[in-house]
TORRO-814657 format. One line per field, with one value per residue: residue number from 1; y, x, z of N, C-alpha, C, O in turn. Coordinates in steps of 0.001 Angstrom, whole numbers. Each point is the difference from the previous one (the first is absolute). Layout:
BEGIN
n: NUM/...
n_Y: Y/...
n_X: X/...
n_Z: Z/...
ca_Y: Y/...
ca_X: X/...
ca_Z: Z/...
c_Y: Y/...
c_X: X/...
c_Z: Z/...
o_Y: Y/...
o_X: X/...
o_Z: Z/...
END
This chain:
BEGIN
n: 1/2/3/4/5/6/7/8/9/10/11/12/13/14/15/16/17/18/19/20/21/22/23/24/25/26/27/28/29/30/31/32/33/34/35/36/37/38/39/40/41/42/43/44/45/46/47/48/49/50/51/52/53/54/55/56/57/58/59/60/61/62/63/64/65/66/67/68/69/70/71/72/73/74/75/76/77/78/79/80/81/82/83/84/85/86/87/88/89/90/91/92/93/94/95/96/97/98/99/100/101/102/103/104/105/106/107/108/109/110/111/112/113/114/115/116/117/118/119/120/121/122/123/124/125/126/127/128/129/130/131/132/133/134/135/136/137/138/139/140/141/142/143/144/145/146/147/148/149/150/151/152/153/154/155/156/157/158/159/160/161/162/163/164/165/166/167/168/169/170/171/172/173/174/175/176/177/178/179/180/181/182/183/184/185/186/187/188/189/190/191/192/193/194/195/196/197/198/199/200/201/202/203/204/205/206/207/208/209/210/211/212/213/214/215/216/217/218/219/220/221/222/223/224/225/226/227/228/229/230/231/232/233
n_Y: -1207/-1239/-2580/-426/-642/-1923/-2108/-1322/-1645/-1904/-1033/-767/-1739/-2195/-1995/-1759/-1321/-1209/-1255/-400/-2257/-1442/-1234/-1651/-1270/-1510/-1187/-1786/-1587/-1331/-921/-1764/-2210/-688/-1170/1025/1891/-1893/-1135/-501/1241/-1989/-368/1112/-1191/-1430/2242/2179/431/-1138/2015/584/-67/1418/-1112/1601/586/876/1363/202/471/-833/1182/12/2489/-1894/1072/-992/391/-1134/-1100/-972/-1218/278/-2339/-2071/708/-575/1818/-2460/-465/513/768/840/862/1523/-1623/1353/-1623/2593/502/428/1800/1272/761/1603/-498/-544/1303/-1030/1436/-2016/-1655/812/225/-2789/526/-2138/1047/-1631/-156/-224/-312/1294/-1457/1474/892/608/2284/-1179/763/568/904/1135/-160/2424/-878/1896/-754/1958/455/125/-1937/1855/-1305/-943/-523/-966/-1345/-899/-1150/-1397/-1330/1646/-911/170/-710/608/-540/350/2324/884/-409/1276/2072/820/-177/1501/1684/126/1460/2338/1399/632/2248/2194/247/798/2047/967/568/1453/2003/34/165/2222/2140/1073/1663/2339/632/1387/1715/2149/-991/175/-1660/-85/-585/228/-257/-740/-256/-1445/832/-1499/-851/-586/1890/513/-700/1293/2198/-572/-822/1767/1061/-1214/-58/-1289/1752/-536/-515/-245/-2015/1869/-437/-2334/1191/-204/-1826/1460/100/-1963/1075/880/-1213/696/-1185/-1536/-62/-621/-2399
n_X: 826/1381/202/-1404/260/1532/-138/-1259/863/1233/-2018/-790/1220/938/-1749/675/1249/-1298/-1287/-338/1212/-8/-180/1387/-1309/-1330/-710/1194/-85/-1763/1427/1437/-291/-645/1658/-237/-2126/207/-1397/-978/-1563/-1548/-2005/-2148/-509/-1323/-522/708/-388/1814/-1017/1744/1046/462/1091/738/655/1354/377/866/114/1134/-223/1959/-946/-479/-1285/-1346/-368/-365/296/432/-1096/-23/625/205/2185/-1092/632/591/-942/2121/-760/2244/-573/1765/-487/88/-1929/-461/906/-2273/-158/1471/-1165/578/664/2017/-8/1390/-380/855/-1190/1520/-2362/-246/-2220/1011/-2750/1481/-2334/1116/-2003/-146/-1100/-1264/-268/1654/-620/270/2262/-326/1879/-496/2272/-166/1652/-858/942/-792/1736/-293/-194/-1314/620/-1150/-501/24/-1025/1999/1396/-1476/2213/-1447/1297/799/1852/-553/1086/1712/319/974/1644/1098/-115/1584/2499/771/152/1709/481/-455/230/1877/204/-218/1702/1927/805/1180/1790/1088/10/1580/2163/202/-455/1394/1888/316/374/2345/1295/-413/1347/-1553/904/-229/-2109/1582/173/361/1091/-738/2319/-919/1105/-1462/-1013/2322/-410/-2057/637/1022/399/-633/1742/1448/-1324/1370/-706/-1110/-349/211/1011/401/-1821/746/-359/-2205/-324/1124/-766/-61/-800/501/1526/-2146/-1268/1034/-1253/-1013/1132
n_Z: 0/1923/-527/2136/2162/155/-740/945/1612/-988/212/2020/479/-611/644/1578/1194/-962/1721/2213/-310/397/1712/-480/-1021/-532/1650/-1554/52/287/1211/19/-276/2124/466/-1729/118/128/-1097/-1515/1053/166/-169/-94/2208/-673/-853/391/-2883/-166/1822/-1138/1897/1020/-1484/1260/-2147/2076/-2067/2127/-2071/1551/-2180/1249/457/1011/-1184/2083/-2197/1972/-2111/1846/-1958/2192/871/-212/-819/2015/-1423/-119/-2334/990/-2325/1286/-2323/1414/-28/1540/-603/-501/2246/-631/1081/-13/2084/1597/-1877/853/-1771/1538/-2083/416/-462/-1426/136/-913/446/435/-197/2016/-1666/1917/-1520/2033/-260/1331/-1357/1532/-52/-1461/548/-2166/677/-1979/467/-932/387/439/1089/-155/-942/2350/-102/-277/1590/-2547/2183/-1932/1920/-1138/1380/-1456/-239/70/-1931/1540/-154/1999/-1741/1177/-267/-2497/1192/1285/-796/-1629/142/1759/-1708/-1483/1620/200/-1986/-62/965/-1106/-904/700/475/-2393/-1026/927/-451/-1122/762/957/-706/-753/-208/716/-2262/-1359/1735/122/-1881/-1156/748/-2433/678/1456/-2099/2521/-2110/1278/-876/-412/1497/1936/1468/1110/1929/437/862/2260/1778/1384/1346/2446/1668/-1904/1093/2178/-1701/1798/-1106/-386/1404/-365/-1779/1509/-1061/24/2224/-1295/-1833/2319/-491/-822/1571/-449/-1660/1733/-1053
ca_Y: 1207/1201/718/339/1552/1399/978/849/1076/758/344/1292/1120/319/1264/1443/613/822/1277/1215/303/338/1044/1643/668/872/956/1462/121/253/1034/1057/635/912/1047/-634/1069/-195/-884/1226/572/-612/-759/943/668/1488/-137/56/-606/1652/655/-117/1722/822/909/657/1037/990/-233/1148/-189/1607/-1124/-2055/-176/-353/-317/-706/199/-938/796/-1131/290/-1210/-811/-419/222/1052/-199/299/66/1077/-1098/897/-135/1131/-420/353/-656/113/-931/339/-713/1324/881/1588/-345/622/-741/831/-973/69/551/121/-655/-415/-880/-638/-281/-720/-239/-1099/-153/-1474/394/-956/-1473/-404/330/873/1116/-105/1276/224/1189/190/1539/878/707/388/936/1291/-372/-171/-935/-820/-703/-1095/-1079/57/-1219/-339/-913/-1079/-815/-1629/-565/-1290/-678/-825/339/-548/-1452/-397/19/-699/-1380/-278/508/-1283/-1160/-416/-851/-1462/-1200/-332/-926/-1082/-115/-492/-1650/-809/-513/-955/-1138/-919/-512/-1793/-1405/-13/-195/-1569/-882/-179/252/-1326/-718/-1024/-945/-1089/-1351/-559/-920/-182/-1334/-1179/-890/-949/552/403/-1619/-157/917/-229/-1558/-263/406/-174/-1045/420/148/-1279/352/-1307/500/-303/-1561/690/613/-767/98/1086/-894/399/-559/-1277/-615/-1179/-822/-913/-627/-1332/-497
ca_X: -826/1115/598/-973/-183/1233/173/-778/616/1223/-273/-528/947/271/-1015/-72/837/-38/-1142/563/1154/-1315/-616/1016/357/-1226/106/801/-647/-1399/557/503/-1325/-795/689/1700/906/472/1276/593/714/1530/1455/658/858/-834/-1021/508/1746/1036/1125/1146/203/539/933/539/721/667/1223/213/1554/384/1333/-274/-950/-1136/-1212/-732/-1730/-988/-1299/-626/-518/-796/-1186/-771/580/1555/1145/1098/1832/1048/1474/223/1323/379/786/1431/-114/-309/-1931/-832/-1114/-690/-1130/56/1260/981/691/1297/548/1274/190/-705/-168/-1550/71/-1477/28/-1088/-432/-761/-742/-721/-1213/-345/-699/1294/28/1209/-383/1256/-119/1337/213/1234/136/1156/957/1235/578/-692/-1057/-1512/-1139/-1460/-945/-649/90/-360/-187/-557/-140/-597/-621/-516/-214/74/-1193/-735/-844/-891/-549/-691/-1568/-537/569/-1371/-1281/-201/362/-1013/-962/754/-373/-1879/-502/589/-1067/-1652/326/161/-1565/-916/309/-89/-1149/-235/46/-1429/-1291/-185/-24/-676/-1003/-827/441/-1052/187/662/99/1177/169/1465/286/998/132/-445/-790/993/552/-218/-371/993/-672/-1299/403/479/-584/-1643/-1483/-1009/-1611/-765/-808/-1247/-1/-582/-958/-666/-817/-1509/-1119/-618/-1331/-973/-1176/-521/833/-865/-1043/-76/-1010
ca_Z: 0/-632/-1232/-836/315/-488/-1374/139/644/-318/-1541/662/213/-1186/-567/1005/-450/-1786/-222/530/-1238/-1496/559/115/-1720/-184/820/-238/-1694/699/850/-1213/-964/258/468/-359/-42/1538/-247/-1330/666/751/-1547/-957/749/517/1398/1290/248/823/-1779/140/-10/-1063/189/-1099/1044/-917/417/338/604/229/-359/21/681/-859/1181/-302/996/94/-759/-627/861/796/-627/819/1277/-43/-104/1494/136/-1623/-310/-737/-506/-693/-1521/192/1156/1195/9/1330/538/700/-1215/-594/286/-387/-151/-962/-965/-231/-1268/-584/-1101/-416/1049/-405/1089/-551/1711/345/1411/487/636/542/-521/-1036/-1275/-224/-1269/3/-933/-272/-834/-374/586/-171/787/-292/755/-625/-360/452/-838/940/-1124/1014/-256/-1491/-369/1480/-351/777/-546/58/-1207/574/-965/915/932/-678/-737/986/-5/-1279/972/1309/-658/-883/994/546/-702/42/901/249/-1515/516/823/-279/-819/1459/672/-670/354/1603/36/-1343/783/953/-501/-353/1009/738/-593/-78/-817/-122/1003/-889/640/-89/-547/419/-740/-304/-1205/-377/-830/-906/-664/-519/-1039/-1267/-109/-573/-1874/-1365/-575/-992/378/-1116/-17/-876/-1031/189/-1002/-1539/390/-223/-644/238/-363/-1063/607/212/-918/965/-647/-824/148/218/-686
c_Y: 1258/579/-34/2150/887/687/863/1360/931/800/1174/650/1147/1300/1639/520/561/1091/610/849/1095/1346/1455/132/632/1070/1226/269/1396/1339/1125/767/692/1387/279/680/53/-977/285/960/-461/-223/1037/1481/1368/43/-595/-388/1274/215/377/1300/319/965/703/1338/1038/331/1674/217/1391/-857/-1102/-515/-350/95/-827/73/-899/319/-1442/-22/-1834/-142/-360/-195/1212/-424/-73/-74/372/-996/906/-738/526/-457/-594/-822/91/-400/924/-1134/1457/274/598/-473/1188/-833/1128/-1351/507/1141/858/-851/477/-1465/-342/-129/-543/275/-1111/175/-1276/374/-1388/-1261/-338/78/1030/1037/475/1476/-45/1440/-101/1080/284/633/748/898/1532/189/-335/-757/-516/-647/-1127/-1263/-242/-1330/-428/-1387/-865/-459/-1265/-754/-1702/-1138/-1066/446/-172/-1418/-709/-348/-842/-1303/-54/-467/-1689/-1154/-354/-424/-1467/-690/-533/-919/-1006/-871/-675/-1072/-900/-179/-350/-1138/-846/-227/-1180/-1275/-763/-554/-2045/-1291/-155/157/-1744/-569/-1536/-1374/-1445/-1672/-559/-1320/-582/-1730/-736/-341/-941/479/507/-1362/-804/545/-344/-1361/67/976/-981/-1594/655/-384/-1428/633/-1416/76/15/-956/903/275/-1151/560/656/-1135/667/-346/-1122/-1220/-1079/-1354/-728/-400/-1221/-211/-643
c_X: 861/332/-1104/-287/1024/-503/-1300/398/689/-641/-774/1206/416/-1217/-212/1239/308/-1261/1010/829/-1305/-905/1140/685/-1167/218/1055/-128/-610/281/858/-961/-683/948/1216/848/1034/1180/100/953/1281/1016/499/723/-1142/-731/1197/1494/436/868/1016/617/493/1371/544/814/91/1494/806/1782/832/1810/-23/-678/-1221/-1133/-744/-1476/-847/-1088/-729/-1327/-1119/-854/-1000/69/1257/1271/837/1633/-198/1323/610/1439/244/916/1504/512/-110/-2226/-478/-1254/-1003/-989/764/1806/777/1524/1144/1004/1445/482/-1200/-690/-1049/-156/-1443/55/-2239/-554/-1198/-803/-1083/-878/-462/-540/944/-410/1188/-443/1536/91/1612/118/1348/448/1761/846/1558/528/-388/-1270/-1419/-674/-712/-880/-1147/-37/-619/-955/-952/-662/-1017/-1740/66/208/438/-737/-319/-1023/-1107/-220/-286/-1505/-390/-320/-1101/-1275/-4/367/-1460/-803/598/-519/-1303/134/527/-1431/-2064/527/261/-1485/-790/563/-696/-1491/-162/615/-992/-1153/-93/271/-1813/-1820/-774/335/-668/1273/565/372/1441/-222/1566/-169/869/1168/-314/-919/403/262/-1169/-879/1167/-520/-1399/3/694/-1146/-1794/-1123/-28/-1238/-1169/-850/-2079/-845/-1055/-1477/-805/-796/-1117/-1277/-1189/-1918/-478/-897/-401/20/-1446/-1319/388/-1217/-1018
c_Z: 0/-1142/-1357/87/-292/-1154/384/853/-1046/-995/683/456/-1380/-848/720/-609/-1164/159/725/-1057/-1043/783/768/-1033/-346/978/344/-1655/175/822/-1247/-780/342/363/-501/311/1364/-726/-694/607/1034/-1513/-482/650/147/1467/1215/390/797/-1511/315/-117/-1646/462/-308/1342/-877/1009/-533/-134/-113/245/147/1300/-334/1510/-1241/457/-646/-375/28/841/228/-1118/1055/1556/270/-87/1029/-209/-1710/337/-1183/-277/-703/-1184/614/1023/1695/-302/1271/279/267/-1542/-905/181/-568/-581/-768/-638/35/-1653/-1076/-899/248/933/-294/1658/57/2006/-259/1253/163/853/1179/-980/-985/-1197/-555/-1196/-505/-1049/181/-732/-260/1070/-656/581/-436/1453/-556/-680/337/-774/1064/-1285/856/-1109/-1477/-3/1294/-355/1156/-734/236/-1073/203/-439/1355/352/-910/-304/1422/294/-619/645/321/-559/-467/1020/677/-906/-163/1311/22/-1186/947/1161/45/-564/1598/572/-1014/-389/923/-233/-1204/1190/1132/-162/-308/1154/408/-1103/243/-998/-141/792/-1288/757/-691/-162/456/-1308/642/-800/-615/-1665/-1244/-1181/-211/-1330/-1495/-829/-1200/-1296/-1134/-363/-159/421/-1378/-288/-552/-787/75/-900/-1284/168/-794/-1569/-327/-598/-682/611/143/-605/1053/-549/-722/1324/337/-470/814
o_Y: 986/1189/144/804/1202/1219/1157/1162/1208/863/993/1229/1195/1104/1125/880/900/1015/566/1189/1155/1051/1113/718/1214/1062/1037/1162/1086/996/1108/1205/877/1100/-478/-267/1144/238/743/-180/610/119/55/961/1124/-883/-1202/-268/953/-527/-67/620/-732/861/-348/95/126/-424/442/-173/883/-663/-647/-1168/854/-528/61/-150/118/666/-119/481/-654/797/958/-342/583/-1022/1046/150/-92/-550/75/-593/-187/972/-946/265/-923/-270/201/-1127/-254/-204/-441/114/793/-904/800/-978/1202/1026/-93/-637/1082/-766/741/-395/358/124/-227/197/-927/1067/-1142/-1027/-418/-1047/1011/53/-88/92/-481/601/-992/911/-803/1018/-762/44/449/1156/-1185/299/75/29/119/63/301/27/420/-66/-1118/224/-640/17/-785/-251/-604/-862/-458/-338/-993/-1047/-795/-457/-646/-938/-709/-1168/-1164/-973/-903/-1193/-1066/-623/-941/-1040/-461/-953/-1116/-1056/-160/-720/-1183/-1127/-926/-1019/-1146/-519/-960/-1153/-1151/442/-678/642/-613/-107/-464/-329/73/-564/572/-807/634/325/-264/-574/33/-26/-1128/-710/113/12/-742/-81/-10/-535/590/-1153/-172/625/-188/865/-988/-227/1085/-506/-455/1224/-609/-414/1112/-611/-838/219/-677/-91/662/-83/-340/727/-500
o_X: -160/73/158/-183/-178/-133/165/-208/-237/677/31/-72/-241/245/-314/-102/839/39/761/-149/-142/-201/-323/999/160/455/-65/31/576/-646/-380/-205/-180/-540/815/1194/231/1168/904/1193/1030/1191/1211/441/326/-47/94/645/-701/548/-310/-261/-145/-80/71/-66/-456/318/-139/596/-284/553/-923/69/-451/332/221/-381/-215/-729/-601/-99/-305/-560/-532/-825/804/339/198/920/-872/641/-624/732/-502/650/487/982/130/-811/865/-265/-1201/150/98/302/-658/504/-239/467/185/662/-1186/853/-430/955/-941/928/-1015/590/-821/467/-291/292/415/28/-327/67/226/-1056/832/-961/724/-963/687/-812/855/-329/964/-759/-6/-374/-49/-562/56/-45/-356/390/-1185/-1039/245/-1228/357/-1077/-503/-1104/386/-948/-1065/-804/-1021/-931/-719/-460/-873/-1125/-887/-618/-843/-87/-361/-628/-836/-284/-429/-1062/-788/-656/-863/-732/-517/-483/-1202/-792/-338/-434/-808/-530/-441/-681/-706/-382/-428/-1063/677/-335/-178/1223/-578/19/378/-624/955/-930/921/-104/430/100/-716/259/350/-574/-51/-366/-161/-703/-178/329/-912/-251/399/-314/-391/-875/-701/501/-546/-476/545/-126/-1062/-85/-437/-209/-405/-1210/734/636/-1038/252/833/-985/-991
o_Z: -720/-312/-1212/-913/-196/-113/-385/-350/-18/-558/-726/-36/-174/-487/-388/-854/12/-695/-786/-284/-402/-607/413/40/128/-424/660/-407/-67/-325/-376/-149/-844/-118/790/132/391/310/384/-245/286/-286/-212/-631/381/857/245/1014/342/-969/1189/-1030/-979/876/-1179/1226/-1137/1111/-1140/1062/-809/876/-494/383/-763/1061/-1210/1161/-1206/735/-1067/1129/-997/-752/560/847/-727/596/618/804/-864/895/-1059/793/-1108/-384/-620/693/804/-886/853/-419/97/-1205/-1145/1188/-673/666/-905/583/-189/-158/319/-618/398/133/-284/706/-598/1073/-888/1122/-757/539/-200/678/-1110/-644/665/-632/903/-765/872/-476/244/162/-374/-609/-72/968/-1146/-201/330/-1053/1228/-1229/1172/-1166/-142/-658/1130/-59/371/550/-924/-544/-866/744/-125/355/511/-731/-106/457/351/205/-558/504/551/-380/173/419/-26/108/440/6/94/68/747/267/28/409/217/-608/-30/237/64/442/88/885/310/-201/81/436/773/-996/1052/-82/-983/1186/-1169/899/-527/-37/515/-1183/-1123/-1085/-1001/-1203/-346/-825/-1225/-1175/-970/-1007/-1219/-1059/579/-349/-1152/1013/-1152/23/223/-1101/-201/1016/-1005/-15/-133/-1156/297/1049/-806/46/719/-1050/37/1202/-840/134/-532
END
């Protein structure tokens, strides 16, 4: 009787288990669909990302004296550290810095900032400096575009990983429910015939000798009409 009931057990586990499978694929199906604009927006980076300062300066020099003024300005948070490198391998850390250059030239000088939610921002310029000389200017270049193709094909990733899981997901629960079905469907009631060898040997026997059929006897005379017989004298 045990192993009359497993397959029945195993075939209700198995069916439960492919509707649940089957009922949180519709149900997020179903959920997307009525609403998308919420996961559209997680993939395609809209609705509540943080935006990222912006930086840039300007720059003041009175011979190979250079001041520096902090023109950048907060994204989504406030800015807490400057990262300055005057061309000439000296570096600050201060807002508003000062810097005197050994020599006269041209000095690529770059600032870097960061904000509480570790977003950065980066501007650069040329500055100038001679002896005897008033110059200024401010930051030419303010490379903080993003062109990070991870951050575009990520979504993408995300976006085609979750429809993969729901196709995965409805072919698994509907496995489980076929298998389910066929452990525990009604099946027509059969009969076990156990042979012999005896039976083997003699099926063989009665093929190879020829059925006699006896002959049936010859068929009688079809009798003709009656004649009665003579008158006694």
């Amino acid at each position: 009787m045990d192993r009359e009931k497993s397959p029945l057990i195993l075939g209700l586990a198995l069916l439960s288990a492919g509707i649940v499978v089957l009922a949180f694929v519709f149900a997020s199906v179903l959920g997307l669909a009525a609403n998308p604009g919420p996961f559209l927006e997680r993939q395609l980076g809209g609705g509540g990302q943080a935006a990222p300062p912006t930086a840039a300066f300007a720059w003041f020099a009175n011979g190979t004296a250079a001041e520096f003024r902090d023109l950048s300005g907060s994204g989504s948070s406030p800015i807490i550290s400057y990262a300055w490198d005057f061309g000439d391998g000296a570096a600050s850390t201060q807002p508003d810095p000062t810097h005197v250059y050994a020599d006269n030239g041209t000095y690529l000088v770059r600032l870097r900032v960061r904000d509480q939610a570790d977003l950065e921002g980066v501007a650069a310029g040329q500055v100038d400096v001679r002896v005897g000389e008033s110059t200024g200017g401010r930051s030419e270049m303010n490379p903080n575009i993003n062109l990070d193709i991870g951050d575009v094909l990520l979504p993408v990733a995300i976006a085609f990983l979750t429809f993969g899981m729901w196709v995965v997901g409805f072919l698994v629960g509907g496995s489980l429910v076929k298998a389910g079905w066929n452990l525990i469907r009604p099946r027509p009631e059969t009969i076990r015939i156990r042979l012999k060898p005896q039976n083997f040997e003699y099926g063989a026997t009665a093929e190879a000798v020829p059925a006699i059929i006896p002959t049936p006897p010859p068929a009688a005379p079809a009798a003709g009409p009656s004649v009665p017989p003579p008158p006694e004298p």
